[in-house]
mmCIF file as gemmi writes it, N, C-alpha and C atoms, coordinates in Angstrom:
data_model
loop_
_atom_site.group_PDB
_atom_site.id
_atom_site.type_symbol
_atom_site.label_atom_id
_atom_site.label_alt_id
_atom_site.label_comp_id
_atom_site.label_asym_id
_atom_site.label_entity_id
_atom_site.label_seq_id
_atom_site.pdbx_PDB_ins_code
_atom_site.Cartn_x
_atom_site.Cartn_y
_atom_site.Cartn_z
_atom_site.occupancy
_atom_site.B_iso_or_equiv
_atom_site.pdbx_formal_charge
_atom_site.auth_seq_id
_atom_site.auth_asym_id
_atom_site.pdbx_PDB_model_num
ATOM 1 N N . UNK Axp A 1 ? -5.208 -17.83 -4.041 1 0 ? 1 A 1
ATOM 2 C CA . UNK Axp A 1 ? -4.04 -17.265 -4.676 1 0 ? 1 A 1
ATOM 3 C C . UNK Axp A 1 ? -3.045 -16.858 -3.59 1 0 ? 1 A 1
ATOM 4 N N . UNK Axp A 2 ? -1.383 -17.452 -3.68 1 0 ? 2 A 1
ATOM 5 C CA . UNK Axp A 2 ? -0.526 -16.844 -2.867 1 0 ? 2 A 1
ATOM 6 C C . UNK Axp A 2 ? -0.431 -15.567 -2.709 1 0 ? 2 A 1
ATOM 7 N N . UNK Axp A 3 ? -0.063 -14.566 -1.804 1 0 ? 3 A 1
ATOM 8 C CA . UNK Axp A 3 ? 0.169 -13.455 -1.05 1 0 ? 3 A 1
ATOM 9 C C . UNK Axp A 3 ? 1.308 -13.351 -1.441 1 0 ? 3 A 1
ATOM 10 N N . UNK Axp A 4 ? 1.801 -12.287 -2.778 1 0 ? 4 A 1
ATOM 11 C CA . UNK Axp A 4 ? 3.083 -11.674 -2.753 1 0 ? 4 A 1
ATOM 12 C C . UNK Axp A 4 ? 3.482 -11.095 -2.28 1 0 ? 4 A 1
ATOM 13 N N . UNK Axp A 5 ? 4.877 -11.402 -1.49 1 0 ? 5 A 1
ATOM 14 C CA . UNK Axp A 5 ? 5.041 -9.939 -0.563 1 0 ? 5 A 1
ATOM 15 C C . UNK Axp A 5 ? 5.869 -8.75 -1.337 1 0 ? 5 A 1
ATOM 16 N N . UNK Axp A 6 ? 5.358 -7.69 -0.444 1 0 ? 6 A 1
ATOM 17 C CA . UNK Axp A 6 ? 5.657 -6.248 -1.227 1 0 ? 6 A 1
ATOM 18 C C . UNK Axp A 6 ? 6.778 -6.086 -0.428 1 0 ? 6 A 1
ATOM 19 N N . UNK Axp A 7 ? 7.922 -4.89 -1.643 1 0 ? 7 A 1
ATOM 20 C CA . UNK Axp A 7 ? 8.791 -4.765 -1.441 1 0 ? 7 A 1
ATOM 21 C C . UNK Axp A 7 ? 8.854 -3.199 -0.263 1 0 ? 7 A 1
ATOM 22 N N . UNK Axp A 8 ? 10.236 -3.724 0.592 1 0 ? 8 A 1
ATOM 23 C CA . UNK Axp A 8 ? 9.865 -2.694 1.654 1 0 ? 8 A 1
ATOM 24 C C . UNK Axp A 8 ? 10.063 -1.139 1.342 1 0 ? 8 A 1
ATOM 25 N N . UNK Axp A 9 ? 9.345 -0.101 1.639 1 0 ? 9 A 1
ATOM 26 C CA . UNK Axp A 9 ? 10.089 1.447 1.414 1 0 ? 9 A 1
ATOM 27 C C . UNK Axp A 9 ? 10.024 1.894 2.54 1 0 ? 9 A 1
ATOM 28 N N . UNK Axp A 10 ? 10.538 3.136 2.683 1 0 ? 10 A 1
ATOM 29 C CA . UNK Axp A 10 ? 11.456 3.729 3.91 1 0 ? 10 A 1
ATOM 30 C C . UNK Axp A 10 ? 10.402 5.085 3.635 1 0 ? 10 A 1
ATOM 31 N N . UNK Axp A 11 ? 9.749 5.454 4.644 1 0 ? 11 A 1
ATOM 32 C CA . UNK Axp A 11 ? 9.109 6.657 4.366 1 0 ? 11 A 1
ATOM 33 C C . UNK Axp A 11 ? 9.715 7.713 6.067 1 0 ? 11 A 1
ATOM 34 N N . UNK Axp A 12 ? 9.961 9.155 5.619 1 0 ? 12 A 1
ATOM 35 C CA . UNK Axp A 12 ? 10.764 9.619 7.411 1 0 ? 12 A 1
ATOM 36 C C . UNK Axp A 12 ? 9.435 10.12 7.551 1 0 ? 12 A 1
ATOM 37 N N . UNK Axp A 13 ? 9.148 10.041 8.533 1 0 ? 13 A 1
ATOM 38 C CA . UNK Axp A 13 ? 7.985 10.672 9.555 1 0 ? 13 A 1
ATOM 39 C C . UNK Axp A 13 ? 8.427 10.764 10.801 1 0 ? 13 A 1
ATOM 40 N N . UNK Axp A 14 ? 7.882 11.438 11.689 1 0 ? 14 A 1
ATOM 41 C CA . UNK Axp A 14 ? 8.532 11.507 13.26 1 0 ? 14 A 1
ATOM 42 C C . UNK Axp A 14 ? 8.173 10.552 14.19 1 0 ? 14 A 1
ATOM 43 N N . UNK Axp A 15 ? 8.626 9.968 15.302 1 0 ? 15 A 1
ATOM 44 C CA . UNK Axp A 15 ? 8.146 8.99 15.602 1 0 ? 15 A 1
ATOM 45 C C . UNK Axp A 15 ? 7.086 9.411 16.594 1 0 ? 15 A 1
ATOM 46 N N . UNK Axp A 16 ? 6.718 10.534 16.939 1 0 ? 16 A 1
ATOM 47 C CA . UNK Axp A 16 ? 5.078 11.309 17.534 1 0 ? 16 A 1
ATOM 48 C C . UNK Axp A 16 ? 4.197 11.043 16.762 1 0 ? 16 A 1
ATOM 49 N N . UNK Axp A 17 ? 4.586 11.245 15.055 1 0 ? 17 A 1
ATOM 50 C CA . UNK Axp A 17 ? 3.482 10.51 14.558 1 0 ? 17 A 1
ATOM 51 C C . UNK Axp A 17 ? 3.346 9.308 13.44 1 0 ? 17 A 1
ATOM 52 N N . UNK Axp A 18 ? 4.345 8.765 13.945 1 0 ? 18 A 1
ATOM 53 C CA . UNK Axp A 18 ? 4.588 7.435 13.46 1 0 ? 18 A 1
ATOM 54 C C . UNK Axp A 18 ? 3.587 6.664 14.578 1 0 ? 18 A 1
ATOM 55 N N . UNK Axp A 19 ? 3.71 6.644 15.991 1 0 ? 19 A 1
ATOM 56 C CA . UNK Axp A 19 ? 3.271 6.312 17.357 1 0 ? 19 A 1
ATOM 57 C C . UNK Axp A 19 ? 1.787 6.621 17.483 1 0 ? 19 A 1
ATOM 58 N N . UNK Axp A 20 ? 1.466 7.749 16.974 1 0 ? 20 A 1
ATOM 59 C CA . UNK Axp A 20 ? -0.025 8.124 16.88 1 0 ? 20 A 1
ATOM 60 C C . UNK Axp A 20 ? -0.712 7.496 15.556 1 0 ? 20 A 1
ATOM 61 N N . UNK Axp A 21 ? -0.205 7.922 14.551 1 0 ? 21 A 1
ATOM 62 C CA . UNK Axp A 21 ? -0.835 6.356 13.383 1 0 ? 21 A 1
ATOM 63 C C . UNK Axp A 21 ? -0.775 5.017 14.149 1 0 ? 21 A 1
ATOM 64 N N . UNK Axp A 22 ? -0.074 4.723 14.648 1 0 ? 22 A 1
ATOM 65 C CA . UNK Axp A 22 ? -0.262 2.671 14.946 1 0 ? 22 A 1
ATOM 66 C C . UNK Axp A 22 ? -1.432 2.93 16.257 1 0 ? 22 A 1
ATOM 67 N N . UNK Axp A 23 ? -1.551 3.723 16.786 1 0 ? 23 A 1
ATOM 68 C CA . UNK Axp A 23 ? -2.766 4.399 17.974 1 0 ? 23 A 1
ATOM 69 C C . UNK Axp A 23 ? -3.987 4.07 17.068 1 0 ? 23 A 1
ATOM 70 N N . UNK Axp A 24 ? -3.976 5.345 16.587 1 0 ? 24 A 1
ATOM 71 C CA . UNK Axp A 24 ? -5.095 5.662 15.245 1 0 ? 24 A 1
ATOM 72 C C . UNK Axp A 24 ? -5.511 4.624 14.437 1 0 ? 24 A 1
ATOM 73 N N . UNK Axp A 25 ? -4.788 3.595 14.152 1 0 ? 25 A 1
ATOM 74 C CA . UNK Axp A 25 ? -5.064 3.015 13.228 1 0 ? 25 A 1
ATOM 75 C C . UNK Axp A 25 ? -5.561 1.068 14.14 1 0 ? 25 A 1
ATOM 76 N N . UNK Axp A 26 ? -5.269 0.721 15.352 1 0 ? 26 A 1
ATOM 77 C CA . UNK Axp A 26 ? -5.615 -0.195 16.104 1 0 ? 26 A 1
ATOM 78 C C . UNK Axp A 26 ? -7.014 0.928 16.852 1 0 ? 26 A 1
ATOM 79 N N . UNK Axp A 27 ? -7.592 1.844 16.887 1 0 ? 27 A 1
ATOM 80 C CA . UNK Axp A 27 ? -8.754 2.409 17.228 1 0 ? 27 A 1
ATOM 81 C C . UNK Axp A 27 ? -9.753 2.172 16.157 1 0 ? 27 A 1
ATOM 82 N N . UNK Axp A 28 ? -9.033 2.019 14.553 1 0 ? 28 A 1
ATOM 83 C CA . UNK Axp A 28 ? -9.832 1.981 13.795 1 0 ? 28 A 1
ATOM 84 C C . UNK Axp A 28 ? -10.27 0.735 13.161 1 0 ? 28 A 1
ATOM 85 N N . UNK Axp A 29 ? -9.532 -0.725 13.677 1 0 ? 29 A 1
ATOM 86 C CA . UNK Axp A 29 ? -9.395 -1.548 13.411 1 0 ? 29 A 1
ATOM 87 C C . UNK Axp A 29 ? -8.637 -2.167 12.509 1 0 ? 29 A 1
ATOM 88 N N . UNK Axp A 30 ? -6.986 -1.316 12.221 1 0 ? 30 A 1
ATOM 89 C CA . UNK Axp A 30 ? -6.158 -1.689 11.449 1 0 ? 30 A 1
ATOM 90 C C . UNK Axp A 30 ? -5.222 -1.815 11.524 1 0 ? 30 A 1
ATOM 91 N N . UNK Axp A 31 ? -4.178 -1.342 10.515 1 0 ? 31 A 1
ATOM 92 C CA . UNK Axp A 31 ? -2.822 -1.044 10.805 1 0 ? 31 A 1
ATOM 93 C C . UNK Axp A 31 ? -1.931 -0.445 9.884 1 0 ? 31 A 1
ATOM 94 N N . UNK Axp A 32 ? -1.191 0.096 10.47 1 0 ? 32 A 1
ATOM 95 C CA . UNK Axp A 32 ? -0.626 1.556 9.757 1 0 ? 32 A 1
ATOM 96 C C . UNK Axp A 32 ? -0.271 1.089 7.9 1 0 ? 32 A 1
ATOM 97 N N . UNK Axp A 33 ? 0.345 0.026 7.68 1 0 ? 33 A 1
ATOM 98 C CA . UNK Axp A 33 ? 0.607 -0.359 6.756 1 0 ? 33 A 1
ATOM 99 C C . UNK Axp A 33 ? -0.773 -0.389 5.637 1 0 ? 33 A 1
ATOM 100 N N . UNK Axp A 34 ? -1.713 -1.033 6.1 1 0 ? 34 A 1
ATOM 101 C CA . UNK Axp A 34 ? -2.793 -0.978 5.597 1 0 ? 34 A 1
ATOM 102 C C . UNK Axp A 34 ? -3.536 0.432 5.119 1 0 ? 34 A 1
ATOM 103 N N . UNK Axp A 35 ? -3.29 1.235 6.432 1 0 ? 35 A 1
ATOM 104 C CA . UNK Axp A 35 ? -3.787 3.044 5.969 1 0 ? 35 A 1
ATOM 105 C C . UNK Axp A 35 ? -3.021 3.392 5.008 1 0 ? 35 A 1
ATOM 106 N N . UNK Axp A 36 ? -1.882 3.47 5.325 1 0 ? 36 A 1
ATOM 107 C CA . UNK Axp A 36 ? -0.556 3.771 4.243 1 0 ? 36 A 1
ATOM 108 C C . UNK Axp A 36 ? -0.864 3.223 2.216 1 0 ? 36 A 1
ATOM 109 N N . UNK Axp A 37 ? -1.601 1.729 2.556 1 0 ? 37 A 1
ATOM 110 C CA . UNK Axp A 37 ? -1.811 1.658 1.412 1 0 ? 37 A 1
ATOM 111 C C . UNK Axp A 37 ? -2.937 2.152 0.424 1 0 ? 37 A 1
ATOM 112 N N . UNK Axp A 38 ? -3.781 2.033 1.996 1 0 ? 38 A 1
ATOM 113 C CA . UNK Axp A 38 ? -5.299 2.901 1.399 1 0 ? 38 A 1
ATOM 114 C C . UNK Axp A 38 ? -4.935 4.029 0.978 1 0 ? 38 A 1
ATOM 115 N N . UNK Axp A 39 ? -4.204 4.948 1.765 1 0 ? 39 A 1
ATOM 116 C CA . UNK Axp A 39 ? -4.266 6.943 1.195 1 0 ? 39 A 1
ATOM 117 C C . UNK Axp A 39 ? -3.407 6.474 -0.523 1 0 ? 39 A 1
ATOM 118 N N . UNK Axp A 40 ? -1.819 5.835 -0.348 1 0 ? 40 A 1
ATOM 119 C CA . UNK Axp A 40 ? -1.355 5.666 -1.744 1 0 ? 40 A 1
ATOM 120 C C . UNK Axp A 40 ? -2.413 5.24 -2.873 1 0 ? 40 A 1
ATOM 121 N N . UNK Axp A 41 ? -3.39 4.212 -2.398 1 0 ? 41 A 1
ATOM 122 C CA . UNK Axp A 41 ? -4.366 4.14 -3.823 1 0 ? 41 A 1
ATOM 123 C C . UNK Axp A 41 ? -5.115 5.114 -4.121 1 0 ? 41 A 1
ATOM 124 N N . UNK Axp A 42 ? -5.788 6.06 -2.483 1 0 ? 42 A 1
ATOM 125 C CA . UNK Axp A 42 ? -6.586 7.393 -2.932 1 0 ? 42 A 1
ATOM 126 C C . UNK Axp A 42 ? -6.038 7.863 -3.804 1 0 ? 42 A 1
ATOM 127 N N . UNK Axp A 43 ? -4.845 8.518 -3.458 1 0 ? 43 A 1
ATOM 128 C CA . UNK Axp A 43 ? -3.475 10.062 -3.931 1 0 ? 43 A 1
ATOM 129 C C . UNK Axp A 43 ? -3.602 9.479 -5.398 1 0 ? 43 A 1
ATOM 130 N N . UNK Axp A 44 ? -3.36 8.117 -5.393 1 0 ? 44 A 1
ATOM 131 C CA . UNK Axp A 44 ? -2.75 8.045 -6.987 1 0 ? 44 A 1
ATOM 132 C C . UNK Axp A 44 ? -3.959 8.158 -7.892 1 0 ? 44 A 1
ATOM 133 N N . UNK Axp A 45 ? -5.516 7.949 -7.463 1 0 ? 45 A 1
ATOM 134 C CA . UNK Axp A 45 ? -6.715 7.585 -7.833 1 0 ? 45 A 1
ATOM 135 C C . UNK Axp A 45 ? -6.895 6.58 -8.242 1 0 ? 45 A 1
ATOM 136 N N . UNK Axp A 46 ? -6.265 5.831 -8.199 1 0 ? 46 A 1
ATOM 137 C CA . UNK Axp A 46 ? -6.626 4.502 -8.421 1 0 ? 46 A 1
ATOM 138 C C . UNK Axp A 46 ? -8.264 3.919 -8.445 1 0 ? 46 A 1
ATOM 139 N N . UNK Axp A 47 ? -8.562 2.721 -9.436 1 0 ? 47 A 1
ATOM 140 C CA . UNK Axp A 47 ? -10.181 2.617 -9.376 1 0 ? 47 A 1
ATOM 141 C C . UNK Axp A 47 ? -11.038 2.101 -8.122 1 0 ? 47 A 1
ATOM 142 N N . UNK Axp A 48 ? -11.716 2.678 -7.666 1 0 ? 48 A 1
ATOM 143 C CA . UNK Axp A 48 ? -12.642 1.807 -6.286 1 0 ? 48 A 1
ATOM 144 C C . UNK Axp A 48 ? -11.67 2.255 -5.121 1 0 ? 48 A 1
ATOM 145 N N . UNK Axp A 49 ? -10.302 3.259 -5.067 1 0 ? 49 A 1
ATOM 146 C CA . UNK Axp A 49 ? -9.417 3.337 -4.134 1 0 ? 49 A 1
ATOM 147 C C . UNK Axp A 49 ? -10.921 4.598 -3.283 1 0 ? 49 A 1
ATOM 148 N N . UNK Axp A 50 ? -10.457 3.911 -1.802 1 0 ? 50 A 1
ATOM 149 C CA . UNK Axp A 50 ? -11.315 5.104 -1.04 1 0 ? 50 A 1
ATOM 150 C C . UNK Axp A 50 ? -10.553 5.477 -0.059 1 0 ? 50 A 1
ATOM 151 N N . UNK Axp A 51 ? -10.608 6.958 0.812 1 0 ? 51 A 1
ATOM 152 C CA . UNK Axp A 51 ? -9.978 6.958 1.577 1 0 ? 51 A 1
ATOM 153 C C . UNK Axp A 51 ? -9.897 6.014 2.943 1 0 ? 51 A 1
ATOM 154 N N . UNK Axp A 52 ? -8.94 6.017 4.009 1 0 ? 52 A 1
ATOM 155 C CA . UNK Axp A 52 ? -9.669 4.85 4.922 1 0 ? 52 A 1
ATOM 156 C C . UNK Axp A 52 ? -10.424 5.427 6.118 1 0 ? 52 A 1
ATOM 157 N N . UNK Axp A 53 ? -11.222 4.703 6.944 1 0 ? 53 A 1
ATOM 158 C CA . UNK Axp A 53 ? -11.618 4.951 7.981 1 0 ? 53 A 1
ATOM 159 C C . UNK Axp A 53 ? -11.151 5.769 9.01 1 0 ? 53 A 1
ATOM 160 N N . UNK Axp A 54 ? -11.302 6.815 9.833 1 0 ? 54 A 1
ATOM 161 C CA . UNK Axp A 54 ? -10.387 7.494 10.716 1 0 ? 54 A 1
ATOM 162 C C . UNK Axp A 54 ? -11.102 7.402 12.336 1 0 ? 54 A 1
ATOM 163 N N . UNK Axp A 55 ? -10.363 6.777 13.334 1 0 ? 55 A 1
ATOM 164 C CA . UNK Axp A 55 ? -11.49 6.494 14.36 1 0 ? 55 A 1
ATOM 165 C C . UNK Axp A 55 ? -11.503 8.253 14.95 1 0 ? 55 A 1
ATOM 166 N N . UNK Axp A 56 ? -12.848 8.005 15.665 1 0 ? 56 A 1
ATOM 167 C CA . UNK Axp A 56 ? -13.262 9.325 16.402 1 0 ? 56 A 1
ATOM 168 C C . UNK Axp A 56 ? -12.631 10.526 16.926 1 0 ? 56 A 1
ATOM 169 N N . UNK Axp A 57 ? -12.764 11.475 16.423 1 0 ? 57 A 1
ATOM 170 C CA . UNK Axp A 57 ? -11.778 12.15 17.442 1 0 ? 57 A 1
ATOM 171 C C . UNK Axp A 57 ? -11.907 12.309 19.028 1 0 ? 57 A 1
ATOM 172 N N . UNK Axp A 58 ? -10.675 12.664 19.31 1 0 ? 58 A 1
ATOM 173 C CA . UNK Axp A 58 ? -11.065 12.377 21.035 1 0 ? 58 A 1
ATOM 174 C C . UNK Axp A 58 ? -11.856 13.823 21.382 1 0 ? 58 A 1
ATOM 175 N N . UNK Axp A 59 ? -11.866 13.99 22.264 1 0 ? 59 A 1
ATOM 176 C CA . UNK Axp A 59 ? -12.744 15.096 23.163 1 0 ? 59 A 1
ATOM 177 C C . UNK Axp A 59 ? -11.832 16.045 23.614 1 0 ? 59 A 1
């Protein structure tokens, strides 16, 4: 099945942690877009939505 693409939204965050998600999220094996969609299916509860993976904290 083709890959629809989703339409873009504008979310403000700072770019300290705009910069630390794309960190966070290539530690965890992803990418920010992808987390972004995981927490929106948590928040909304969506069915089978889980939160996503968070890599380790540092020391």
């Amino acid at each position: 099945m083709p890959r629809v693409p989703l339409p873009q939204q504008t979310v403000r965050i700072s770019q300290e942690s705009w910069d630390r998600l794309g960190e966070n999220a290539d530690a965890a094996g992803t990418d920010r877009s992808t987390v972004i969609r995981q927490l929106v299916d948590w928040y909304n509860r969506e069915r089978g939505a889980i939160l996503p993976e968070r890599p380790p904290r540092e020391s």
